[in-house]
Predicted model as a PDB file, atoms N, CA, C, CB and O in Angstrom, pLDDT in the B-factor column:
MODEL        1                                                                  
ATOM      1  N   UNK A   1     -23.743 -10.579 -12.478  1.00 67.00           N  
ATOM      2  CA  UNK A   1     -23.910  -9.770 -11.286  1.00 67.00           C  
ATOM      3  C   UNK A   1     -23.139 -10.358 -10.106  1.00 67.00           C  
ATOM      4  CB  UNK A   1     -25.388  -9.643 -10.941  1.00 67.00           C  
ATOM      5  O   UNK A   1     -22.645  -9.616  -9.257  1.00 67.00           O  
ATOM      6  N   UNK A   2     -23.006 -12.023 -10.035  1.00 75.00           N  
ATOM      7  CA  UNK A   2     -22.485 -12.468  -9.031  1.00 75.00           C  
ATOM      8  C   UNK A   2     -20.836 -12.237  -8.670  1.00 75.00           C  
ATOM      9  CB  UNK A   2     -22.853 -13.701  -9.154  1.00 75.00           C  
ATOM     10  O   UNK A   2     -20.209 -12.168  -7.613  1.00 75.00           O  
ATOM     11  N   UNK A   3     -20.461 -12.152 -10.140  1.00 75.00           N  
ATOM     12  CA  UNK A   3     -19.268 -12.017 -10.097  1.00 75.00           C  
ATOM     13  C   UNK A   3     -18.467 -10.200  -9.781  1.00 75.00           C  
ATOM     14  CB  UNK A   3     -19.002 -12.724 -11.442  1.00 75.00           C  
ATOM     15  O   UNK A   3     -17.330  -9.917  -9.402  1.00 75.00           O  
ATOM     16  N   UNK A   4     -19.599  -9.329 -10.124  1.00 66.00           N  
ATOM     17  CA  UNK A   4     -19.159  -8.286  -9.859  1.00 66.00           C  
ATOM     18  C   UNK A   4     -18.797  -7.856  -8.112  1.00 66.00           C  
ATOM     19  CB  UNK A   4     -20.100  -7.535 -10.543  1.00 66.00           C  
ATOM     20  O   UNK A   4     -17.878  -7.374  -7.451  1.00 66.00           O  
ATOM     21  N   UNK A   5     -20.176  -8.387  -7.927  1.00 73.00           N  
ATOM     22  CA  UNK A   5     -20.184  -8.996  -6.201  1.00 73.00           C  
ATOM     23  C   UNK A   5     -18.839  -9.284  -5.768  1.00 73.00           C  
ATOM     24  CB  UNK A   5     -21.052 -10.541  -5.935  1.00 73.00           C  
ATOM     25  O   UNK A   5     -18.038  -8.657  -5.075  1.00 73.00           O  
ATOM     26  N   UNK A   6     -18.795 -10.648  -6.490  1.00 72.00           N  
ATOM     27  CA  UNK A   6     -17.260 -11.659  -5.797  1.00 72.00           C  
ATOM     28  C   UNK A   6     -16.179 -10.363  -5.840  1.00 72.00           C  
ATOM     29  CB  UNK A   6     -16.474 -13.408  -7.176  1.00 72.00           C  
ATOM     30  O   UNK A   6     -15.906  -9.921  -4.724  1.00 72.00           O  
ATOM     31  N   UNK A   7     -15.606  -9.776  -6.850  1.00 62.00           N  
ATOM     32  CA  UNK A   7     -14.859  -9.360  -7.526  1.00 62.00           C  
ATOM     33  C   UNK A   7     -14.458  -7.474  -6.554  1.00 62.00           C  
ATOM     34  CB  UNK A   7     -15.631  -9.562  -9.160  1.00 62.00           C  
ATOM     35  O   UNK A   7     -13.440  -6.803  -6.384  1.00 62.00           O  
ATOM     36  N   UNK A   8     -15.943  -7.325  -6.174  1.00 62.00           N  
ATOM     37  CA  UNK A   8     -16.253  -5.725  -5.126  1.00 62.00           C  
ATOM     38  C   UNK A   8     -15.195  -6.115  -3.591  1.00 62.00           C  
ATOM     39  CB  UNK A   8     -18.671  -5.529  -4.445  1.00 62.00           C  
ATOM     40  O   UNK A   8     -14.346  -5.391  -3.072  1.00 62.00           O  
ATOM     41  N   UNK A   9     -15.662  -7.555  -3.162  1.00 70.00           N  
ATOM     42  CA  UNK A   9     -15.283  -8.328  -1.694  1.00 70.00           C  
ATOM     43  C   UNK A   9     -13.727  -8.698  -1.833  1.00 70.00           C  
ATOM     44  CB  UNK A   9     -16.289  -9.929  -1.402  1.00 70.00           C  
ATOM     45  O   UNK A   9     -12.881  -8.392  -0.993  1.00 70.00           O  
ATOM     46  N   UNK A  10     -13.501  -9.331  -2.899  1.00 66.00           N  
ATOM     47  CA  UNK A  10     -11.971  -9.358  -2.917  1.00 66.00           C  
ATOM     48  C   UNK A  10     -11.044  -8.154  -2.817  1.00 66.00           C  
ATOM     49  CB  UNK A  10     -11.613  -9.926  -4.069  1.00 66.00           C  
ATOM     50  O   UNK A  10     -11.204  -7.013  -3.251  1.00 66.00           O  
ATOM     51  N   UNK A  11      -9.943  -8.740  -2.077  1.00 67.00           N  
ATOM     52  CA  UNK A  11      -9.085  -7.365  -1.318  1.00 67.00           C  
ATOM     53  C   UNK A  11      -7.774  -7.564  -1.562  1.00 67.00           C  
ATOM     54  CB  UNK A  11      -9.199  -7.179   0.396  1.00 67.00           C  
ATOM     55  O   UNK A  11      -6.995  -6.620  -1.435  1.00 67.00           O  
ATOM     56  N   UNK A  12      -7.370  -8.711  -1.916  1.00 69.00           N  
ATOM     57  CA  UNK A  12      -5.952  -9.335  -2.631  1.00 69.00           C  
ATOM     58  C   UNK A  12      -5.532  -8.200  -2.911  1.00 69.00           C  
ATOM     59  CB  UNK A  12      -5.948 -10.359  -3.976  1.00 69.00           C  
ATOM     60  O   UNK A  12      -4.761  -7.634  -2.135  1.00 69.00           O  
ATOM     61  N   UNK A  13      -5.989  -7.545  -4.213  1.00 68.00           N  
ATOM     62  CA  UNK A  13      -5.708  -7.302  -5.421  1.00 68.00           C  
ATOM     63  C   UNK A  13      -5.395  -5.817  -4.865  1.00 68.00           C  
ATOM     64  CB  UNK A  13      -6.842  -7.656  -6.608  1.00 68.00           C  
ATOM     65  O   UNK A  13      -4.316  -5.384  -5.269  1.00 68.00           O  
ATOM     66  N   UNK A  14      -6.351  -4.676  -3.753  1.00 71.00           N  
ATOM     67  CA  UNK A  14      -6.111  -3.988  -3.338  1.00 71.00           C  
ATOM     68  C   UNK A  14      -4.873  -3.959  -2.571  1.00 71.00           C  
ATOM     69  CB  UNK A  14      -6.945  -3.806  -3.025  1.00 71.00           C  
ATOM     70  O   UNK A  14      -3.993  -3.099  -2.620  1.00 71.00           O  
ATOM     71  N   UNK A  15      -4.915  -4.923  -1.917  1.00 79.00           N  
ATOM     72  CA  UNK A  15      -3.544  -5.246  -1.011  1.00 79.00           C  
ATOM     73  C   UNK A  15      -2.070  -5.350  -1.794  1.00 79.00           C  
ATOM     74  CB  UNK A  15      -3.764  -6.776  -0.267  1.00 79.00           C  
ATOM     75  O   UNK A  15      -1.186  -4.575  -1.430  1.00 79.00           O  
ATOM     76  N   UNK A  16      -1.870  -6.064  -2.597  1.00 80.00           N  
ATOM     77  CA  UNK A  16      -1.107  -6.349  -3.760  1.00 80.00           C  
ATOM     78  C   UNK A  16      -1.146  -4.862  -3.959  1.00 80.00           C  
ATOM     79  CB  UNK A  16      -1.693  -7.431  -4.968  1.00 80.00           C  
ATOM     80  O   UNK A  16      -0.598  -4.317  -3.001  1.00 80.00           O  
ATOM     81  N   UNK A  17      -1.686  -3.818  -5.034  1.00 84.00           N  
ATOM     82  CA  UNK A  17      -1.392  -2.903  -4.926  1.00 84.00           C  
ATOM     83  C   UNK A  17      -0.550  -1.866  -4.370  1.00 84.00           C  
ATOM     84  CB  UNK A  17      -1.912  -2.903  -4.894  1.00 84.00           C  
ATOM     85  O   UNK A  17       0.314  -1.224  -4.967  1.00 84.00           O  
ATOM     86  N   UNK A  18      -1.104  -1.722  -2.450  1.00 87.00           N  
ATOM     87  CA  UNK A  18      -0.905  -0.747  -1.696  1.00 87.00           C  
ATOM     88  C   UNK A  18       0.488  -1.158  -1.330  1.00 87.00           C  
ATOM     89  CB  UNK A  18      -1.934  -0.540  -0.627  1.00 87.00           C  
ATOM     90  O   UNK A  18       1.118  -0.151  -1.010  1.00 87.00           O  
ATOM     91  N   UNK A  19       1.267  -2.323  -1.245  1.00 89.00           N  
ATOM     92  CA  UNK A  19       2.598  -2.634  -1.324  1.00 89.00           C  
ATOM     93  C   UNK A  19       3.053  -2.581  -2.299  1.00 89.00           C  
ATOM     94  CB  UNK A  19       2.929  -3.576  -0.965  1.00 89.00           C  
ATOM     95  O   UNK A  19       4.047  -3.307  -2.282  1.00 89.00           O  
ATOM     96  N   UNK A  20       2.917  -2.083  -3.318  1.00 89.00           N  
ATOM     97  CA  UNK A  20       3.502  -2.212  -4.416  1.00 89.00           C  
ATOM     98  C   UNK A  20       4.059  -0.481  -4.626  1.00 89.00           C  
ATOM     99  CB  UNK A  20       2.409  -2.937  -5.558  1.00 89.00           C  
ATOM    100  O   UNK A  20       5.036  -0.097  -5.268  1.00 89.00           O  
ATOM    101  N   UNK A  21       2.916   0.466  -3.731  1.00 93.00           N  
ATOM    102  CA  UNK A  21       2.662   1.965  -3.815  1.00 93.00           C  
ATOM    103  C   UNK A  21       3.909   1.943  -2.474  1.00 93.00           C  
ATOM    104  CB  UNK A  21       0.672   2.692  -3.501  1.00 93.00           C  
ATOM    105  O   UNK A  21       4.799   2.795  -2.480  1.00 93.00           O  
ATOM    106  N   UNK A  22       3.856   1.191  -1.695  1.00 95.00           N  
ATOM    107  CA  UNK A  22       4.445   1.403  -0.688  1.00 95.00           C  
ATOM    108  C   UNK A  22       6.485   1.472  -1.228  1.00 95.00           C  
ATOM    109  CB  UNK A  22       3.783   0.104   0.404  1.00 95.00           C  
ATOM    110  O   UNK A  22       7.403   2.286  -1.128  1.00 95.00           O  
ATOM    111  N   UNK A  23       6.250  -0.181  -1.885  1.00 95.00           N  
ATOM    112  CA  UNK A  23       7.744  -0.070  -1.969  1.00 95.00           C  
ATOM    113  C   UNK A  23       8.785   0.737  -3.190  1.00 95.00           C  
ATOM    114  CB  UNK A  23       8.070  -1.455  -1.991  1.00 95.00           C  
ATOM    115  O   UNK A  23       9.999   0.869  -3.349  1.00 95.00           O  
ATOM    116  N   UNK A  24       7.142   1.304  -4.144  1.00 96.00           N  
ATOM    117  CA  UNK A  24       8.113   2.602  -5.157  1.00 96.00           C  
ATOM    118  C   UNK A  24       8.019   3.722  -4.079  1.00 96.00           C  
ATOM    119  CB  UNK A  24       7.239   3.289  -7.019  1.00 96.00           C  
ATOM    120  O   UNK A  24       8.929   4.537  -4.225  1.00 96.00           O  
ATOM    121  N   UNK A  25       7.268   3.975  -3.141  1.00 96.00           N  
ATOM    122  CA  UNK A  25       7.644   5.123  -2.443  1.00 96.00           C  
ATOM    123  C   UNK A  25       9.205   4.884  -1.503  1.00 96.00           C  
ATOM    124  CB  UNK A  25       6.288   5.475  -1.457  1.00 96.00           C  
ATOM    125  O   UNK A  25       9.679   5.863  -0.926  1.00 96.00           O  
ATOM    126  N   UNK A  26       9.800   3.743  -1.437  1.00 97.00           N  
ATOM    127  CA  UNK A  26      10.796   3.858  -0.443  1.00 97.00           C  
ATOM    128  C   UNK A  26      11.859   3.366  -1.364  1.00 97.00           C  
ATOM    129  CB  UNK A  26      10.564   3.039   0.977  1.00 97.00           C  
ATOM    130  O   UNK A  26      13.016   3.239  -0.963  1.00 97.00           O  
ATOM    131  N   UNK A  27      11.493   3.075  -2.625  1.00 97.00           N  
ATOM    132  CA  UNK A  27      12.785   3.183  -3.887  1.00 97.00           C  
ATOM    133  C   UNK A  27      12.942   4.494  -4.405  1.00 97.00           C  
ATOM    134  CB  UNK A  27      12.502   2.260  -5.300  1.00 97.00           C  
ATOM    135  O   UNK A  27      13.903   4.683  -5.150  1.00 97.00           O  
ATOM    136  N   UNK A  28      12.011   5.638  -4.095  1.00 97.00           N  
ATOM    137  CA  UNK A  28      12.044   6.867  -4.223  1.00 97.00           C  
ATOM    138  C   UNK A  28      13.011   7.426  -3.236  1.00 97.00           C  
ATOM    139  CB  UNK A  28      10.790   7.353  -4.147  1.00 97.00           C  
ATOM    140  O   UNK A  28      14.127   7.893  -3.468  1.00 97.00           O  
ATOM    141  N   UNK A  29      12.371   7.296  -2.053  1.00 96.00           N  
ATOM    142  CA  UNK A  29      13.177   7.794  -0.739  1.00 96.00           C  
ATOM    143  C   UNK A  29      14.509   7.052  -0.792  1.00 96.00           C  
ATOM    144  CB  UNK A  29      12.362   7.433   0.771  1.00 96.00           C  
ATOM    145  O   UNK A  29      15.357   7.720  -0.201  1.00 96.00           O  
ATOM    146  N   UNK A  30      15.046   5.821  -1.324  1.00 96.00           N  
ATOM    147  CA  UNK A  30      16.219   5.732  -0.780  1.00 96.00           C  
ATOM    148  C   UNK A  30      16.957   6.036  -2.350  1.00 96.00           C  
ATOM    149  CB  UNK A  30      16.500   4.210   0.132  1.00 96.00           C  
ATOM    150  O   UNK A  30      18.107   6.453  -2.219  1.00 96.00           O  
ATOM    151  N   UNK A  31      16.519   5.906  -3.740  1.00 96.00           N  
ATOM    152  CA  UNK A  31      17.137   6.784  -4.529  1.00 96.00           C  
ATOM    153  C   UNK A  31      17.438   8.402  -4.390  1.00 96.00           C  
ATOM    154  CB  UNK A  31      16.512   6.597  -5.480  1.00 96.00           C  
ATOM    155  O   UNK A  31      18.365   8.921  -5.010  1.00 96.00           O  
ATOM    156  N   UNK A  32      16.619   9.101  -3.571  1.00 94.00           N  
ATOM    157  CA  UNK A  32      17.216  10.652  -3.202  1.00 94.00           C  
ATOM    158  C   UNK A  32      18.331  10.634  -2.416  1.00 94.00           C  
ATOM    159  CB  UNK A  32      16.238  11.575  -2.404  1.00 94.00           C  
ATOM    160  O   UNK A  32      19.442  11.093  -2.683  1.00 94.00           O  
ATOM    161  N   UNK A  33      17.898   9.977  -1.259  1.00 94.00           N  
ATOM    162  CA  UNK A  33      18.877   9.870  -0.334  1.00 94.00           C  
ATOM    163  C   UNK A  33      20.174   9.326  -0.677  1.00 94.00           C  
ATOM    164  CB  UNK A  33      18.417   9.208   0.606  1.00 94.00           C  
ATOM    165  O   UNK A  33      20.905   9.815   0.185  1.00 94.00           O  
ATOM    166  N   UNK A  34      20.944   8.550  -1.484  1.00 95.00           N  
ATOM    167  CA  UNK A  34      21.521   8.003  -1.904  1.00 95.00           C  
ATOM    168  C   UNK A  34      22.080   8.670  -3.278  1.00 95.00           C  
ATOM    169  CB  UNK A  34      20.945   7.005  -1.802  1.00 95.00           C  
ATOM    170  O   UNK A  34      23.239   8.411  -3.605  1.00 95.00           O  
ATOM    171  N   UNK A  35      21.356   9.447  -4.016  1.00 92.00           N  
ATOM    172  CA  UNK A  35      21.845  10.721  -4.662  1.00 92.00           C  
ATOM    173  C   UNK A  35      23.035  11.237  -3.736  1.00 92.00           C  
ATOM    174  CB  UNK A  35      20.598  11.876  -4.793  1.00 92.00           C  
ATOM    175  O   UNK A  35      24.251  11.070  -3.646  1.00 92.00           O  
ATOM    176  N   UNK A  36      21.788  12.124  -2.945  1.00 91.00           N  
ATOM    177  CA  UNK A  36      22.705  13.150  -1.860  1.00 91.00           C  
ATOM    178  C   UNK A  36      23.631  13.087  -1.446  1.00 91.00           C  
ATOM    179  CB  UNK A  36      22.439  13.402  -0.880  1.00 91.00           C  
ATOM    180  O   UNK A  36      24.474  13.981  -1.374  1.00 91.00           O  
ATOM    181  N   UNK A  37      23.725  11.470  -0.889  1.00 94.00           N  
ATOM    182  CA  UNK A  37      25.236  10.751  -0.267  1.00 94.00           C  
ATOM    183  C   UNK A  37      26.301  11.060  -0.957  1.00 94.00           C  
ATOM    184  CB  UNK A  37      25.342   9.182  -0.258  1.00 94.00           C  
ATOM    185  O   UNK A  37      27.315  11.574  -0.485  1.00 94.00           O  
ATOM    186  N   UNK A  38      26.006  10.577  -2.799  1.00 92.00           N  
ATOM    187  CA  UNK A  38      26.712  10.135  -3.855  1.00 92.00           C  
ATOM    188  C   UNK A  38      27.676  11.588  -3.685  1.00 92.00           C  
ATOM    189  CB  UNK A  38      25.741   9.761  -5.393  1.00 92.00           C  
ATOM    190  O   UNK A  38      28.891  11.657  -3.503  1.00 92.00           O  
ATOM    191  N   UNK A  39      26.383  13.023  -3.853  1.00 91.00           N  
ATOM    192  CA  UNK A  39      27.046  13.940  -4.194  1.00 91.00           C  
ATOM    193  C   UNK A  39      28.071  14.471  -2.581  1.00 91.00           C  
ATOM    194  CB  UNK A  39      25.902  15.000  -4.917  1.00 91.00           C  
ATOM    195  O   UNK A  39      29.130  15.075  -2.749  1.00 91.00           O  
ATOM    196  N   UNK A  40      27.736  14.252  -1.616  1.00 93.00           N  
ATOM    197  CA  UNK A  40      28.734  14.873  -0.628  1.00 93.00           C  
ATOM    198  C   UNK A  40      29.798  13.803  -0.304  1.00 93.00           C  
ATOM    199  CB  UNK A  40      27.992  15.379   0.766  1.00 93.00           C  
ATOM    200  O   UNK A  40      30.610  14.084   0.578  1.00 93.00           O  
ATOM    201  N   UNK A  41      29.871  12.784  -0.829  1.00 94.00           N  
ATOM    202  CA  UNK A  41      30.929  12.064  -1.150  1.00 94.00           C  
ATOM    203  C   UNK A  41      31.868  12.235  -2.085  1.00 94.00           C  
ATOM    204  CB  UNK A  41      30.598  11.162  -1.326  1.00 94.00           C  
ATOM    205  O   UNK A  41      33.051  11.899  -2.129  1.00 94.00           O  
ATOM    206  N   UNK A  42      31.118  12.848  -2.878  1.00 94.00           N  
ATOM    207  CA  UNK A  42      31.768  13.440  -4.647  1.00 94.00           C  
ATOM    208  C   UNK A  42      32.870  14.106  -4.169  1.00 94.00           C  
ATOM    209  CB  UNK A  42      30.691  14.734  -5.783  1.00 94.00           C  
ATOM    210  O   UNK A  42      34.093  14.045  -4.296  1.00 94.00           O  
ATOM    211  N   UNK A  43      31.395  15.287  -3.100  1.00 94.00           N  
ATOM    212  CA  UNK A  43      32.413  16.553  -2.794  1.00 94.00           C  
ATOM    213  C   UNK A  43      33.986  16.205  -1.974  1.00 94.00           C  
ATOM    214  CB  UNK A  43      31.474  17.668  -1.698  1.00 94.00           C  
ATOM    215  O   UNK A  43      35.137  16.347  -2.385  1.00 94.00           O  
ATOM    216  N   UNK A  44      33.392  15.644  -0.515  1.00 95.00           N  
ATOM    217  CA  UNK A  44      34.663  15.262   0.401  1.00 95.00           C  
ATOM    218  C   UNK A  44      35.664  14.873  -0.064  1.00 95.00           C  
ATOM    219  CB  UNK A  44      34.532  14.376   1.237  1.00 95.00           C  
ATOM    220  O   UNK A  44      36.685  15.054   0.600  1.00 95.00           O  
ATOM    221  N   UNK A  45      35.763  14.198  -1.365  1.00 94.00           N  
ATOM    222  CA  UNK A  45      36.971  12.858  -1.730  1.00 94.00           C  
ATOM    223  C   UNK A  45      37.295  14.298  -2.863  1.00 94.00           C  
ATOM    224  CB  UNK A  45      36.291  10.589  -2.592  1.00 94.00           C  
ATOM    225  O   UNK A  45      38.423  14.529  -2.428  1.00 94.00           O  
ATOM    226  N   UNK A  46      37.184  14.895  -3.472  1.00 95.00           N  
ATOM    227  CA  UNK A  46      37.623  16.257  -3.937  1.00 95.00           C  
ATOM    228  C   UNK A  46      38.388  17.099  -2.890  1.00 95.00           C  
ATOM    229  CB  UNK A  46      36.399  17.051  -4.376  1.00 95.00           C  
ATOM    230  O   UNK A  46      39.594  17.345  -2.890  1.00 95.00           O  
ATOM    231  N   UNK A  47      37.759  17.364  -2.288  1.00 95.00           N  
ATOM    232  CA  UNK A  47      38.609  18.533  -1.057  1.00 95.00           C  
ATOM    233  C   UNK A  47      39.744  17.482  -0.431  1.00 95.00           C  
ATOM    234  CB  UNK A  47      37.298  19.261   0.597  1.00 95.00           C  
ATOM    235  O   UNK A  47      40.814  17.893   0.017  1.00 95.00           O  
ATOM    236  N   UNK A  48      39.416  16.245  -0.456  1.00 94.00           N  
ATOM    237  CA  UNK A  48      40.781  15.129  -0.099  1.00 94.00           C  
ATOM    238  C   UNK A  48      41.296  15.594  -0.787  1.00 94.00           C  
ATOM    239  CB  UNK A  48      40.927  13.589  -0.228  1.00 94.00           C  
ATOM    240  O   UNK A  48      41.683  16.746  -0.589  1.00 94.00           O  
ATOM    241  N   UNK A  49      41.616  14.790  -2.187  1.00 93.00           N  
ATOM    242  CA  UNK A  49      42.390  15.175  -3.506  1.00 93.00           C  
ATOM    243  C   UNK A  49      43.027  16.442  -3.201  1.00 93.00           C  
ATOM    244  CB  UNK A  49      41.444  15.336  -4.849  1.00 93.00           C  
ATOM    245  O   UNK A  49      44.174  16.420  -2.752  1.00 93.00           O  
ATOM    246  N   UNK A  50      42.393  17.610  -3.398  1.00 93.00           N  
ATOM    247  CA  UNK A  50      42.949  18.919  -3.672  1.00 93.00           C  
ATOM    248  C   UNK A  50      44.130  19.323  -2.650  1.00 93.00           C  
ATOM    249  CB  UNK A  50      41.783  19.963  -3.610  1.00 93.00           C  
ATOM    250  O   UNK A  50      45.189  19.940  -2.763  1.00 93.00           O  
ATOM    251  N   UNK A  51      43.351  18.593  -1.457  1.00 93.00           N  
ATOM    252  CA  UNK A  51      44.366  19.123  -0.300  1.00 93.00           C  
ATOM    253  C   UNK A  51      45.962  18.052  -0.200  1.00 93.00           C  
ATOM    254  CB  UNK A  51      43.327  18.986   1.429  1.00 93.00           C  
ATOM    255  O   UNK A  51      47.043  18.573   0.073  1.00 93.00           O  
ATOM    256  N   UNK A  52      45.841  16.848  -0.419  1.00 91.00           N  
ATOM    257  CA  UNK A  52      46.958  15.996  -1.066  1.00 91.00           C  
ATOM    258  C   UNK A  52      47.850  16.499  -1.752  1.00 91.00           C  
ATOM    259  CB  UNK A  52      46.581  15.130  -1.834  1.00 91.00           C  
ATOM    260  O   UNK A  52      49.033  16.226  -1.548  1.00 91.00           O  
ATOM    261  N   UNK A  53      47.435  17.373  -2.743  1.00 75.00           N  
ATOM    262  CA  UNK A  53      48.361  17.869  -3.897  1.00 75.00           C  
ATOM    263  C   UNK A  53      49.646  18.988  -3.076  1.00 75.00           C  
ATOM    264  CB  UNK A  53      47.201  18.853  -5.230  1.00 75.00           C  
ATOM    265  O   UNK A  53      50.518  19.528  -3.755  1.00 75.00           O  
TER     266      UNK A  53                                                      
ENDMDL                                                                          
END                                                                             
């Protein structure tokens, strides 16, 4: 029982967690964002190209 106690009060483990939720949410956000880039970079350096020719 004592230990369920100890184990209810500890917050580490919650904490540890909620950064862990935190930094796949901003490997999310900067993998989209960084998609997006990829692709209007794709695009621009194309319409370069084309217009070069």
């Amino acid at each position: 029982m004592m230990l369920l106690i100890r184990a209810l009060r500890d917050c580490r483990g919650a904490t540890a967690i909620e950064y862990g939720l935190i930094a796949a949410l901003i490997a999310v956000a900067a993998i989209g964002a960084m998609s997006r880039l990829g692709t209007k970079l794709n695009t621009t350096f194309n319409a370069v190209s084309a217009n070069m020719k």
